[in-house]
N, C-alpha and C positions, 0 to 999 in steps of 0.2 A: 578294135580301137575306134573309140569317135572318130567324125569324120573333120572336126577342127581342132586346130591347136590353143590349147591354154597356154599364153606365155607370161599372161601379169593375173596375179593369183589379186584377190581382191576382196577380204572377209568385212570389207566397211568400216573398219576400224575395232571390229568387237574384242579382238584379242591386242597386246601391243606386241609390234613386231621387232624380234631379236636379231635380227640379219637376215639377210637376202643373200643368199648364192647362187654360182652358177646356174644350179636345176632349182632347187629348192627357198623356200623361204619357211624362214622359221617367228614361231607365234610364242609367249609367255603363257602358258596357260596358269600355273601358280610359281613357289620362288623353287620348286624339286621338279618340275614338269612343261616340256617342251613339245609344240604340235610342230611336226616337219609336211610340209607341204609341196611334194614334188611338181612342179608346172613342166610343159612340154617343151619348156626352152633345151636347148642344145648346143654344146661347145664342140669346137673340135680344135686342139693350138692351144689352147686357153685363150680362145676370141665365140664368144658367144655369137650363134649366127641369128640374122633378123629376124626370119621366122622359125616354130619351131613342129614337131614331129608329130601329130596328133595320136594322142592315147599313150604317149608316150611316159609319162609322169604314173599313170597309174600302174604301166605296166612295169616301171622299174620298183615302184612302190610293193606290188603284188612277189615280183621276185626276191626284194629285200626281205621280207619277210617270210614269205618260205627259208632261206636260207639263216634267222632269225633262231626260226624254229630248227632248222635239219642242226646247223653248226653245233649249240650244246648238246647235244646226243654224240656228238662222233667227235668232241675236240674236249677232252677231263677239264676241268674249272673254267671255262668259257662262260664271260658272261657276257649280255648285250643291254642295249640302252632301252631296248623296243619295251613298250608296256601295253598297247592296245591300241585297235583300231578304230577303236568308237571316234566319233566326234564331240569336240569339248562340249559342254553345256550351252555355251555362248555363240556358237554356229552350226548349232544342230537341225536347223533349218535351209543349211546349203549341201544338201547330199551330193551335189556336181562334186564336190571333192570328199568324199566321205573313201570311194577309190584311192586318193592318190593321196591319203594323211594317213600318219602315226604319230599317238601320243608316244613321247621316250623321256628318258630318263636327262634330266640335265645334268651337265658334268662338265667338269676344266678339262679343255679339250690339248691333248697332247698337240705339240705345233710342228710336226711332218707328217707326207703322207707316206701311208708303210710299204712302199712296195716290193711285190716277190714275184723273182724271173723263176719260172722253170723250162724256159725255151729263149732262144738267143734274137729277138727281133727290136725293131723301131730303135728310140735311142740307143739302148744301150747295143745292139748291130752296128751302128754306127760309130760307140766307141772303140769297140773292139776291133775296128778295121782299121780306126786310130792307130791304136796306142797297144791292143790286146787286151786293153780291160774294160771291164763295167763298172763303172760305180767305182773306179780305182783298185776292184777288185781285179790280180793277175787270173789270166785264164788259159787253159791250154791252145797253145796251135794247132790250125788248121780246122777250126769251125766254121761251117758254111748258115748262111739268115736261115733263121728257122730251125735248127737245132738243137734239140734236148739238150740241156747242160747234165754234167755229171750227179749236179745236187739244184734244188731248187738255191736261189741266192736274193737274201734281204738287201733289198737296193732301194735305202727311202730316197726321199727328193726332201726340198722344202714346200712350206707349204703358204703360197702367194693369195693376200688378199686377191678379189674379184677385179679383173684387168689386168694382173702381174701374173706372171710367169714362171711355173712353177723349174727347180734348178734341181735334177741330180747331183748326191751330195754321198762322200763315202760313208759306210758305217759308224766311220769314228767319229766323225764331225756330228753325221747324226744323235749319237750319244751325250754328244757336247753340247748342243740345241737343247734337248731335255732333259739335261743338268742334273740326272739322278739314273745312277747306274746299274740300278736293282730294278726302275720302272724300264729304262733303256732295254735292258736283257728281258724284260718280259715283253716287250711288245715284240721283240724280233723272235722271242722264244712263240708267241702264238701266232704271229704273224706267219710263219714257216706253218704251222699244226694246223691251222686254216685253211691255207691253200691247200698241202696234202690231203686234207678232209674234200677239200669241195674238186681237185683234181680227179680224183676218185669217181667221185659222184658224175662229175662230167665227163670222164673216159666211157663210164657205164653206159652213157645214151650217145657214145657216138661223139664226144667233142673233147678236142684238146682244149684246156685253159693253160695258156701260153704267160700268162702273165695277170696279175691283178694289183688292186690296190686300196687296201684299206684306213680307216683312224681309227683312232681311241682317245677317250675319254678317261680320268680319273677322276673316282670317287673324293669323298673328305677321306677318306685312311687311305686315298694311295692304291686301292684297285683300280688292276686295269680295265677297262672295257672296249667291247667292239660297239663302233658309232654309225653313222653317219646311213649311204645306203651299202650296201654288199654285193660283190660277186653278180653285176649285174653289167649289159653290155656298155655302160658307160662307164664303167669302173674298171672292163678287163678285156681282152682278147681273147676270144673263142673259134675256134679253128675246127673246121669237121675231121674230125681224124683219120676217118677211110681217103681221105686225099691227102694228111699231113704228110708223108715222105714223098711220095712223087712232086709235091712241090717245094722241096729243101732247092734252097739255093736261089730263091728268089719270093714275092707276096703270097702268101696263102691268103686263099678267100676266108674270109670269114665274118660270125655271128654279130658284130657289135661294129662303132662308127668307124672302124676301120674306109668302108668303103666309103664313108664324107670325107674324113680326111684324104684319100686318094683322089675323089674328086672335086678337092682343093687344090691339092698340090699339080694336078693335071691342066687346071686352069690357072694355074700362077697364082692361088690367092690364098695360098696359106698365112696365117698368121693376120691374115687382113679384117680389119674393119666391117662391119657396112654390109656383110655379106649375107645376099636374100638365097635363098636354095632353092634350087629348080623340081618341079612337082613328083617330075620321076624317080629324082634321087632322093627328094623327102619321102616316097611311096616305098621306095626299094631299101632305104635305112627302115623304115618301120617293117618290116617284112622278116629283117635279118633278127632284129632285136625281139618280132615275137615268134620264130623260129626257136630263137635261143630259149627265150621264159618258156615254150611248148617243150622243146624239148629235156630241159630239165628239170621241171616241174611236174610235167606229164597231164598238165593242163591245158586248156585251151582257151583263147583270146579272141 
C-alpha cells in the first residue's frame, strides 16, 4: 500500500461527477457508463473519519474485482456492473488511480442494502438479546455472539444518503421499498447464492465470512445485477476460522474495520464527528484489510 492517504479524488473536472460516497466517487463517462473511483476515505458508524487508510481504495478496488470475476463462475445467471479496468479516454494521463477505477455499467440502483447473516454478531447480536430476533426474523434460543445460524438469513437495511444512517429493516418492508416482488425475490434469491459462493471460497484459505453486504442495480428490462464494491473488508466481516469457536460468546478478531470500530467505541467516540485516527490504528486496520485481499485472492499487496 502507498504510504499516503487519497481521501479527495480530483480528475480536474475532466469527467462530470455522478455522486460522491462514503469511499467512492463516481464519474459519467457516457449516458450506459460509469467510472467508480475508490479513495482511501473510511467509515465506521456511518461517520466517515478525518483521515483515511492509505492504499486502501485500490486494494478494496483489486478485491472487488477478483470477486467480479470468481462470482459468475460459481453463482448460474450472475451478473455484475464491472466492465474494465482501463481508464476513460479523458484521464488517462492520471495513472495515480488507474489502481483504484472501474469502468461499470450504469443502472437504476435498487434503494437497500442486501444484507446476509450467516453467523450471529454486531446488530443484529444485539437484537436478538432484545427481543430473539434479527431483522424481525424469530430465531431459536439460546444463541451465543458469534454463532453460526442454522441458515444463512437475508437481512437488508435501508439504504441512507451520505451522513444518514443506515436502519435494519425486515424482509417484508424491504420488498415494500422495491415495489416489485419478482425483482424483491431475486435480489434475496442471489443475495443468499453469493454469499454461499464466496463463504465457500473463504472457509477454503482459512476465514469465516460472518456477514456481508451487498447492491444491485437494474437494467431497462428489469435484470438484476450485482453493483457497487463486493465481499471486500468494508462491506463484510471476516473472521479466521482456526479461532472462530474458541471465541463464541464474545469479539472475534478479525479481517476488516471491525477493529476501528472497537477502537471507537473503546474511546467513547462512536458515531462521532470530526474523528482523526491515531497512526497505529490506521497501520493495524491496513494490515487486517491486506491480510484479508492476500488471503483470498492469493495475491500480494
Amino acid at each position: 500500500m502507498s504510504s499516503e492517504a487519497l481521501v479527495n479524488i480530483d480528475i480536474q473536472g475532466k469527467l462530470p461527477k455522478v455522486a460522491s460516497g462514503k469511499v467512492r466517487d463516481l464519474y459519467a463517462i457516457d449516458d450506459d457508463t460509469l467510472l467508480f473511483v475508490a479513495s482511501d476515505r473510511i467509515s465506521a458508524y456511518d461517520v466517515i473519519m478525518e483521515n483515511g487508510i492509505p492504499g486502501k481504495g485500490a486494494l478494496l478496488t483489486s478485491m472487488s474485482k477478483y470477486w467480479f470475476t470468481y462470482l459468475p463462475k460459481h453463482v448460474p445467471g450472475l451478473k455484475t456492473h464491472f466492465l474494465s479496468s482501463d481508464l476513460p479516454q479523458a484521464i488517462a494521463d492520471q495513472s495515480a488511480l488507474a489502481d483504484r477505477s472501474m469502468q461499470v455499467r450504469r443502472l437504476r440502483i435498487i434503494p437497500i442494502e442486501s444484507i446476509v447473516r450467516g453467523y450471529i454478531t454486531g446488530s443484529g447480536w444485539s437484537e436478538y438479546r432484545k427481543s430473539g430476533t434479527v431483522n424481525g426474523i424469530s430465531l431459536p434460543a439460546g444463541l451465543i455472539e458469534g454463532q453460526k445460524l442454522p441458515d444463512p438469513l437475508w437481512t437488508p437495511s435501508t439504504k441512507a444518503e451520505v451522513g444518514g444512517k443506515d436502519e435494519n429493516i425486515s424482509p417484508e418492508k424491504a420488498r415494500e421499498i422495491i415495489g416489485n416482488a419478482k425483482v424483491a425475490a431475486k435480489v434475496e434469491e442471489l443475495s443468499l447464492a453469493i454469499y454461499k459462493a464466496a463463504a465457500e471460497r473463504a472457509e477454503a484459505v482459512g476465514i469465516v465470512l460472518a456477514d456481508t453486504k451487498f447492491e444491485f442495480g437494474l437494467t431497462a428490462d428489469e435484470e438484476v445485477v450485482l453493483v457497487d464494491e463486493v465481499l471486500t473488508p468494508d462491506s463484510s466481516r471476516f473472521w479466521p476460522k482456526e479461532t472462530w469457536e474458541q471465541n463464541l460468546g464474545k469479539a472475534q478478531p478479525s479481517f476488516d474495520k471491525q477493529f476501528l470500530r472497537d477502537w471507537l467505541t473503546g474511546e467513547g467516540l462512536k458515531g462521532k464527528d470530526g474523528v482523526t485516527v491515531p497512526e497505529d490504528i490506521v497501520r493495524k486496520t491496513a494490515e487486517k484489510y491486506r491480510e484479508a485481499y492476500e488471503k483470498i485472492t492469493g495475491e500480494t499487496k
